[in-house]
C-alpha positions in Angstrom: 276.3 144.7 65.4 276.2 143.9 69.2 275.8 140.3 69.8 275.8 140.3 73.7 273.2 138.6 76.0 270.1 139.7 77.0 268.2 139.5 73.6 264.5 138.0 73.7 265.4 136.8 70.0 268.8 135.8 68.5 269.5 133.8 65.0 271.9 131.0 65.6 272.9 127.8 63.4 270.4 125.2 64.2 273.3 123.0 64.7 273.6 124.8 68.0 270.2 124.1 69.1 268.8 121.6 71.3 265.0 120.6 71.2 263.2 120.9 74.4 260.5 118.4 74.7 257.3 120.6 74.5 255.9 118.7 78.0 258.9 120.3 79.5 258.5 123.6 81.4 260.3 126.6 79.9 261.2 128.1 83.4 262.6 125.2 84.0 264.3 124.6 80.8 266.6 127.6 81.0 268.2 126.5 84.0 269.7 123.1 82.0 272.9 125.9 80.9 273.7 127.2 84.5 273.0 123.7 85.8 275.8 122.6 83.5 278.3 124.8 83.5 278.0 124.5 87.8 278.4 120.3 87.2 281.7 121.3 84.7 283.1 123.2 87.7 282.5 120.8 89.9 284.0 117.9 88.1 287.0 119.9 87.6 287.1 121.0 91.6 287.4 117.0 91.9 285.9 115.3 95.3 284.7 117.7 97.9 283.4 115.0 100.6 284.3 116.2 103.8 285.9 119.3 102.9 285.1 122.8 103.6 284.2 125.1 101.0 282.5 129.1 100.5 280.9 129.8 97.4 281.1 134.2 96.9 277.4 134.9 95.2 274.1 133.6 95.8 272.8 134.5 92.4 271.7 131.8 90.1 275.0 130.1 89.7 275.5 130.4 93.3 272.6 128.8 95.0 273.2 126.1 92.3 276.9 125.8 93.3 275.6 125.7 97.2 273.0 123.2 96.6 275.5 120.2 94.3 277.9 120.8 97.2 275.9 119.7 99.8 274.5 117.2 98.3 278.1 116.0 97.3 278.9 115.7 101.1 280.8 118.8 101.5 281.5 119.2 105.7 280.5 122.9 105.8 279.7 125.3 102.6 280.3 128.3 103.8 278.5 131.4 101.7 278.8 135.3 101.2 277.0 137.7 99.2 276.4 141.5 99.2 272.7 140.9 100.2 
């Protein structure tokens, strides 16, 4: 069977789960994974104060990738993207 993305249900282990509080908003919840895996890049990148940097894509990961670098002190984040 086809286990790819996109599914609006999915059985997994509950060991793989983590609990969202239930005050939390859902929209916002589903960012937490792209958040992440941007900080994980990031902290492998290493220190990007003063440097000058392009991030290809504005898409979700993108703008998220844009955003941490600026706020990490980046001199100039330079961006592209088909739009």
């Amino acid at each position: 069977a086809y286990s790819g993305g996109l599914f609006e249900y999915s059985a997994v282990p509950q060991s793989l789960l983590i609990p969202i509080p239930e005050d939390v908003d859902p929209s916002l919840a589903v960012l937490c994974q792209p958040a992440g895996t941007v900080i994980f890049a990031l902290q492998q990148l290493g220190p990007v104060f003063g440097k000058k940097v392009v991030v290809l894509g504005q898409g979700p990961i993108g703008l998220i990738f844009t955003e941490l670098l600026v706020k990490a002190g980046a001199s100039q984040v330079i961006v592209s993207d088909v739009i």
